[in-house]
NUDRENVEX-917264 format. One line per 3 residues: number of its first residue (from 0); their letters; for each residue x, y, z of C-alpha. Coordinates in steps of 0.001 Angstrom, whole numbers, plus 500000, padded with zeros to 6 digits. Layout:
NUM) a) X,Y,Z  ...
END
This chain:
0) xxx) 642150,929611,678383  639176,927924,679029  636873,928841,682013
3) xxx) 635875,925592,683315  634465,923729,680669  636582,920992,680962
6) xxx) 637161,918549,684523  640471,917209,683767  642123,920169,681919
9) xxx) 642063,924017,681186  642283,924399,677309  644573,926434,676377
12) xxx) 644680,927941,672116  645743,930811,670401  644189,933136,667781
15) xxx) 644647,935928,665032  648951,934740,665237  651252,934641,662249
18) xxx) 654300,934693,660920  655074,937829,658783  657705,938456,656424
21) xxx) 659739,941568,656407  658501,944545,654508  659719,944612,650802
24) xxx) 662098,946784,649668  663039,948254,646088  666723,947683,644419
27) xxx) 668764,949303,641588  672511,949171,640760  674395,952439,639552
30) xxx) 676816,951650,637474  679538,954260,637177  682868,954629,634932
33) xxx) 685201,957414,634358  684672,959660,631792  680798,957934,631249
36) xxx) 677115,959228,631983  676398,956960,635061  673721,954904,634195
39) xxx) 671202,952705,636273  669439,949331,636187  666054,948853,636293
42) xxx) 664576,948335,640127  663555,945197,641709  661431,944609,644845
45) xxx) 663041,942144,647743  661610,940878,651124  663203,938602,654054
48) xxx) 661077,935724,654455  660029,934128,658078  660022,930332,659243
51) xxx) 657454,928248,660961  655956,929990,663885  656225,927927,667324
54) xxx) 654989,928071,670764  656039,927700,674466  652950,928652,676833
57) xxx) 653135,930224,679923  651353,929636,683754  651557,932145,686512
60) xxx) 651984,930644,689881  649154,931902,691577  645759,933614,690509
63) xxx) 646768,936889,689201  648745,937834,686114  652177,937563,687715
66) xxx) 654735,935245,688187  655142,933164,684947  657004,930036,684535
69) xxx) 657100,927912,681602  654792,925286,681409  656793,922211,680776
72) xxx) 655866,920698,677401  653214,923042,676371  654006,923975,672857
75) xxx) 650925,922832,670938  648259,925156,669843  645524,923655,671345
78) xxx) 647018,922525,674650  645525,920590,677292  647112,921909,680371
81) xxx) 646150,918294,682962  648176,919891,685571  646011,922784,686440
84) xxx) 644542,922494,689627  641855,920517,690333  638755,920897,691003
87) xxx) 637548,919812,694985  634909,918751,696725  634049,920186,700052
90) xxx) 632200,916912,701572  629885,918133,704399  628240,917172,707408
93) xxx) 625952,913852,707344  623047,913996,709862  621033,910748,710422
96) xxx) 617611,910694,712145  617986,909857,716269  614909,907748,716926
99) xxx) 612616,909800,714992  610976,907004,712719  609694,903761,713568
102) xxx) 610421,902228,709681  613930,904340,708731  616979,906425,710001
105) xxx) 616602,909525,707442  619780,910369,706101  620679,914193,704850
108) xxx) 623711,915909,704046  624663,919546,704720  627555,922060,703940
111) xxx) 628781,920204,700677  630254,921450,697347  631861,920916,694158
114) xxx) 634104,923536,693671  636118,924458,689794  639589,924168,690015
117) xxx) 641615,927240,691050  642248,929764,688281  645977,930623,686645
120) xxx) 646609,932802,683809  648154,931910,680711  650124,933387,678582
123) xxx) 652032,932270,674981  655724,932866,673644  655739,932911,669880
126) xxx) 658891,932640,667850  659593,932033,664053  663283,931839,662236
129) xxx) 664195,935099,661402  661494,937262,663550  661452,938318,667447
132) xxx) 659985,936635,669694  656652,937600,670899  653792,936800,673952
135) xxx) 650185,936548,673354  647940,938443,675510  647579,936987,678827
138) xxx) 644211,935009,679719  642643,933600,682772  641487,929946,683059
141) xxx) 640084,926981,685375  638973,923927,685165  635482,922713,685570
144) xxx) 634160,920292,687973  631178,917382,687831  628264,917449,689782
147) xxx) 628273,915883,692785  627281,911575,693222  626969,910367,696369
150) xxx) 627257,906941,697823  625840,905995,701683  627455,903923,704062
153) xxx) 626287,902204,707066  628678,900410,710134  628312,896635,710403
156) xxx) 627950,897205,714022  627163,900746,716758  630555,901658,716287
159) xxx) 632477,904477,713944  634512,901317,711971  633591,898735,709431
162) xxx) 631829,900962,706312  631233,897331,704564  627217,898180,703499
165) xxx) 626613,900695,701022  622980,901991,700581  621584,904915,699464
168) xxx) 623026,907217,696297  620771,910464,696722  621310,913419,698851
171) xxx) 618950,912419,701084  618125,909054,701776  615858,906880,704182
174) xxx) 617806,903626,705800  615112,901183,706264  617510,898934,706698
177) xxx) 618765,900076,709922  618383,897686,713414  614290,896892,713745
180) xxx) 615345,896687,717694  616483,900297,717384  620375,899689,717749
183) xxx) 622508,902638,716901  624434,902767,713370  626931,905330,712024
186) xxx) 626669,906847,708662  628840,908568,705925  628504,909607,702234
189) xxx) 631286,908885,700003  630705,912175,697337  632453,911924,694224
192) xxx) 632752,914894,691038  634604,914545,688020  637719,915941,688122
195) xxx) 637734,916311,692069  639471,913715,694512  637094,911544,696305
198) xxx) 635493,913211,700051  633366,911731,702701  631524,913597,704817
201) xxx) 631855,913817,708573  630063,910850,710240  626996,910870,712606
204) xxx) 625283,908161,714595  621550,907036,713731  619071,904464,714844
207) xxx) 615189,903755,714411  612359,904162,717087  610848,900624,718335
210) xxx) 609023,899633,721572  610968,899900,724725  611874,896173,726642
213) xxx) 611153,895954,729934  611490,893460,733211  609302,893231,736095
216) xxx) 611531,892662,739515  610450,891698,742573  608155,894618,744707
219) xxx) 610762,895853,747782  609492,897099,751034  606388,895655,751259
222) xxx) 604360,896919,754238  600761,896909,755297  599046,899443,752821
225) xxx) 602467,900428,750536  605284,898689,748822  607600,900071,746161
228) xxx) 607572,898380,742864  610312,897853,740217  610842,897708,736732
231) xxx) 613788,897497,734454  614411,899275,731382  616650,897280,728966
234) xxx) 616273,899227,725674  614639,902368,724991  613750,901359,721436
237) xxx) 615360,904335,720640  613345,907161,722411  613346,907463,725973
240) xxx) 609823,905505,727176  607165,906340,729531  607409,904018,732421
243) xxx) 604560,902204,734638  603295,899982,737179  600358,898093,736433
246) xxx) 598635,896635,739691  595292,894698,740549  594379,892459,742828
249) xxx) 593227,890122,739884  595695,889015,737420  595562,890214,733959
252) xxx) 594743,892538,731882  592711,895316,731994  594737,896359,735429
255) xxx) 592939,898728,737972  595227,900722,738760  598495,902522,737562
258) xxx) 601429,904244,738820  602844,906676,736656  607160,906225,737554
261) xxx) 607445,909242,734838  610669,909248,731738  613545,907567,731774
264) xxx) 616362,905934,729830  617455,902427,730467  618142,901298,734064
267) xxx) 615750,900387,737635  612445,902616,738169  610506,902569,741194
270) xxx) 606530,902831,742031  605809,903330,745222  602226,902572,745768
273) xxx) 600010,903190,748692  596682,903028,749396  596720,898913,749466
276) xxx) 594640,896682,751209  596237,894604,754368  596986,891140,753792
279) xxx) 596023,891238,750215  597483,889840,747149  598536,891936,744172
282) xxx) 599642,891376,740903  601849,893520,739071  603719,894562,735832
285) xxx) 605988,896890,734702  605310,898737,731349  607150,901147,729170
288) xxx) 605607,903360,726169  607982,905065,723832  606158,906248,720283
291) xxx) 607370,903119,718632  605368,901088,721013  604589,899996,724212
294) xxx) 606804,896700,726280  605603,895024,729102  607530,893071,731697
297) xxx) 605688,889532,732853  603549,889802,735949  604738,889119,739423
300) xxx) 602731,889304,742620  603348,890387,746333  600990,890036,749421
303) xxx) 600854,892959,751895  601231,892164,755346  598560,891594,758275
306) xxx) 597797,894206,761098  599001,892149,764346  596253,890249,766398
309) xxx) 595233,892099,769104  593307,891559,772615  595520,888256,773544
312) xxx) 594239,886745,776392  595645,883873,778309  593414,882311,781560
315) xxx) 594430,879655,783380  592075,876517,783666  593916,874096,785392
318) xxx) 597444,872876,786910  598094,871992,783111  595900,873783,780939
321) xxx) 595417,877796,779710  593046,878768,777386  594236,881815,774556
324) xxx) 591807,884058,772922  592274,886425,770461  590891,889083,767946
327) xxx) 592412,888366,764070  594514,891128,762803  593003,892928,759505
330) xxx) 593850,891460,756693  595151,888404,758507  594790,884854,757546
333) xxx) 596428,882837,760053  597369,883247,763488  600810,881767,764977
336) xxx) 600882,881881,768721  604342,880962,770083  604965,879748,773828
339) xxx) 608034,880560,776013  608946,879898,779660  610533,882838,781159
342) xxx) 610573,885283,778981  608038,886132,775737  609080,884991,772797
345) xxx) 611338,887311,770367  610284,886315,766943  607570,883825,765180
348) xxx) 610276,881418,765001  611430,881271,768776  610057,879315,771729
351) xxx) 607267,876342,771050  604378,876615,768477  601002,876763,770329
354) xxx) 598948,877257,766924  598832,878006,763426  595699,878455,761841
357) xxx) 592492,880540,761360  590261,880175,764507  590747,882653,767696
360) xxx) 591094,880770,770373  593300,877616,771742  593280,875848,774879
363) xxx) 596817,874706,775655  597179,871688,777118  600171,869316,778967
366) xxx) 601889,872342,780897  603545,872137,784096  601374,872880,786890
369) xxx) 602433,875955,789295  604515,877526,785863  604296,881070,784468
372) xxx) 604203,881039,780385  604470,883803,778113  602563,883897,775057
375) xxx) 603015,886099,771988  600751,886305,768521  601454,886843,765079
378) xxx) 599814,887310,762206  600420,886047,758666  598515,887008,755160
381) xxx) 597814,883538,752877  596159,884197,749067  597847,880606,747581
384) xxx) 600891,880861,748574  602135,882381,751800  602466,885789,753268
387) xxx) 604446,888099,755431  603801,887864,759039  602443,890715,760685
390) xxx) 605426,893261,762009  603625,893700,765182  602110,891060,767775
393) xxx) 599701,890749,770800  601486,889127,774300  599862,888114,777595
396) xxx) 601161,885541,780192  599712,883121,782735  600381,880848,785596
399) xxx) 599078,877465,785876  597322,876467,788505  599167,874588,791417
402) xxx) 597681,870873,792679  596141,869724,795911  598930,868645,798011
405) xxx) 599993,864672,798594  599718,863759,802085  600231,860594,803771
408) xxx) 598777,859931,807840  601138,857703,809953  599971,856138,813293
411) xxx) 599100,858471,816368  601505,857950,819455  601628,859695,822317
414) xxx) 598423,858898,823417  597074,859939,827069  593755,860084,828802
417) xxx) 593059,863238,826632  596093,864130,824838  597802,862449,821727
420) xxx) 600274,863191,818465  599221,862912,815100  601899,862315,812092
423) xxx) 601451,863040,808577  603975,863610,805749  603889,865853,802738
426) xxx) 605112,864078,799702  604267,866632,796757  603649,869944,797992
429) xxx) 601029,869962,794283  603974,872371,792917  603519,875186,795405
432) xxx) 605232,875459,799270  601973,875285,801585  601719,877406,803841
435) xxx) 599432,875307,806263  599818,871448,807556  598311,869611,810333
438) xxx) 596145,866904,811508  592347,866609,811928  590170,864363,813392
441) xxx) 586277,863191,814476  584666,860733,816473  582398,859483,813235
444) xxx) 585037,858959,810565  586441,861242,807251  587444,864210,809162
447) xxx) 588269,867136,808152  589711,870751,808498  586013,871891,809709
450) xxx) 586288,869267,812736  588732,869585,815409  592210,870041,814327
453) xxx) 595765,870735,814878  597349,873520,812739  600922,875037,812373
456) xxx) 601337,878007,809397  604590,878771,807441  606412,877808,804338
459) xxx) 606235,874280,803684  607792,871357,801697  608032,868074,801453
462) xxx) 608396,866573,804540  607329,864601,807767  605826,866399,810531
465) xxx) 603723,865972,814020  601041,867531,815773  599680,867245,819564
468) xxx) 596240,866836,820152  594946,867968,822895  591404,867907,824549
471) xxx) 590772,864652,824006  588098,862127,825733  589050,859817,827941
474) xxx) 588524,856340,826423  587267,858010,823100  587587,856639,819318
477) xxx) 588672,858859,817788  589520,858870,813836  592368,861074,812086
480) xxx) 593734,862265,808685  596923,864442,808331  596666,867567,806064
483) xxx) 598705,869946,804059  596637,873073,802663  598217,875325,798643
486) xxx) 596486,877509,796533  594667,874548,795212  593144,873347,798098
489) xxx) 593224,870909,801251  594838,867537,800730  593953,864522,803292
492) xxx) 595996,861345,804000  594493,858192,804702  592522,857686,807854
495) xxx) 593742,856171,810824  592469,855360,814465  593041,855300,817731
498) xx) 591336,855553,821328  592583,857415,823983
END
């Protein structure tokens, strides 16, 4: 039986038989009568002859020299026994490079065989007319198998399905074919023998380095000296990238400065930088750096916000009028003072603009005499485009001054020999009650509160009052004004006369 030189059969053939006749033998007759010499013929030799030898061969059932059965139709000598088992192959694992070359997946295989067909023993039953039957000597025998072809595949898409793209045919093989963007594929080798069925190997999932994408998103949290960055990785390219924040306060190319955000896979990263300049504008980048090269988001910018102004100060100039100064906050551009009556202001956006702009002082005009305002000041960063406003602020308050009172002088009645009543009425108090009114009055004309005069103190209004004069002249001109006295000084009515 042959041991494996053949794929698709174990040959099976026989040696050394025949078919024997039967040993000769010699023959006489005796002839005998009565009363005669028995006499005898001459001998003769005589065989039996044989017929044709034939065959019926023999399999055992398993590997050992046991268990025969007759092997259906095997009774040529040679025989081709096609129904011996086959040969196999044992297909392997496939193992395809994870992001370890920038031009190829590298394909390998591991763990395969071709292996010869299991072995049986044979055995042959040879029979001729006229002799018994007899079995050859038993032999052992396999069949052979090929050596081993193989055949790549690679998925249409990152997915274990759709084998439509055959590539490589050696052992080891390196896909440069596979996704330039670094896109996973799957891979299997189809490994074919002669005489074996057809294996494929166990599948495994490979894909080529490239540079890592990246976006740039907007910076978050942007403070005074610190902000914290953001990037976005969209692809890894394959190997897991180094990520960055590029920063400067010029745009472009080489940046000064760089925060390292450390590795990551795809998804946000965060730099949180410090150290920055108030009210300055930055421009910024994210940036990743895998070993297939380096991808860089586009460049955004952020402006850091303005220290508050500080030292408001708000005087009051006039029954209309007060007059802010302030020192700039660092890093500040403009200043926004807002205005509120009776209470500050809560935000840059509540109460009445007062200014916007880069100066340190304003004189605010058209107020209401005799009325408390409340100032507060903000700060804003500008670099082209505008800022954040400063978190904190600067506050101070002030009263406008009140005006001279309106007075008007009616007649004098009353008059004596040296006593007399002066009117007068208050009309506008100049925004504050006044706490002094009276009349006052000379002998040369235009009096005033420093000549003679009648006064009465208290809380006072608008209205009409009178006033007795007393130590007059007899038969004396005299001239008179009424009076009402506020924070902003004395007001006078008209003159009038009289003569006791």
């Amino acid at each position: 039986a042959s041991d494996g030189t053949y794929n698709t059969y174990t040959r099976l053939s026989l040696a050394s038989e025949s078919a024997n006749v039967g040993a000769g033998r010699w023959y006489r007759a005796r002839y005998i009568a009565a009363g005669c010499v028995t006499q005898y013929t001459s001998g003769n030799r005589g065989y039996r002859g044989v017929g044709a030898l034939t065959r019926q061969w023999y399999r055992s059932a398993g590997d050992s020299n046991v268990s025969y059965s007759v092997l259906s139709g095997a009774t040529a000598d040679p025989y081709n026994d096609t129904t011996a088992p086959a040969p196999t192959i044992t297909p392997g694992t496939a193992a395809a490079s994870d992001g370890l070359y920038t031009t190829h997946v590298a394909l390998s295989l591991s763990g395969q065989s071709a292996n010869i067909g299991a072995g049986r023993y044979y055995k042959c039953l040879v029979s001729a007319t006229g002799a018994s039957s007899q079995y050859s000597t038993a032999n052992r025998g396999y069949r052979g198998v090929g050596a081993i072809t193989y055949q790549w595949q690679r998925s249409d898409a990152d997915a274990d399905a759709d084998y439509n793209t055959d590539i490589g045919t050696t052992e080891a093989y390196d896909d440069t074919g596979a996704p330039e963007n670094g896109d996973g594929r799957y891979y299997r080798c189809v490994e074919n023998a002669t005489g074996a069925a057809q294996q494929i190997s166990a599948v495994d999932r490979g894909y080529r380095i490239t540079w890592p994408t990246v976006t740039t998103y907007s910076a978050q949290s942007v403070e005074e000296t610190t902000t914290t960055t953001r990037g976005y990785v969209n692809n890894t390219g394959g190997e897991n990238p180094n990520r960055y924040i590029d920063y400067d306060i010029n745009s472009g190319e080489p940046y000064a400065y760089t925060k390292d955000c450390g590795v990551g896979g795809t998804g946000y990263f965060y730099g949180y930088l410090t150290g920055l300049t108030k009210g300055e504008k930055y421009y910024f980048r994210a940036r990743a750096v895998n070993s297939g090269g380096t991808g860089k988001g586009s460049e955004l910018t952020f402006i850091t916000k303005p220290d508050a102004p500080s030292s408001l100060s708000a005087t009051p100039v006039s029954s209309s009028q007060i007059n802010l100064t302030w020192n700039k906050g660092t890093g500040a551009y403009y200043t926004y003072v807002r205005r509120k009556e009776g209470s500050y202001p809560t935000s840059y956006t509540d109460g009445d603009e007062v200014y916007t702009g880069t100066n340190t002082s304003k004189s605010d005009t058209g107020l209401d005499r005799k009325k408390t305002y409340y100032y507060r000041a903000w700060s804003r960063a500008y670099d082209g485009g505008w800022g954040l406003y400063s978190d904190g602020y600067s506050s101070a308050s002030a009263t406008t001054f009140a005006e001279i009172p309106t007075v008007t002088t009616q007649a004098v009645d009353n008059i004596g020999t040296t006593t007399a009543t002066g009117h007068g009425t208050i009309t506008d108090t100049g925004g504050e009650n006044c706490p002094k009114r009276g009349v006052c009055w000379n002998t040369t004309g235009n009096p005033t509160v420093s000549d003679s005069k009648a006064e009465e103190t208290d809380s006072f209004g608008t209205d009409a009052f009178a006033r007795p004069m007393t130590g007059l002249t007899p038969g004396q001109h005299y001239y008179v004004k009424a009076y009402a006295y506020n924070s902003a000084g004395y007001g006078y009515g008209s003159q009038v006369e009289f003569t006791t």
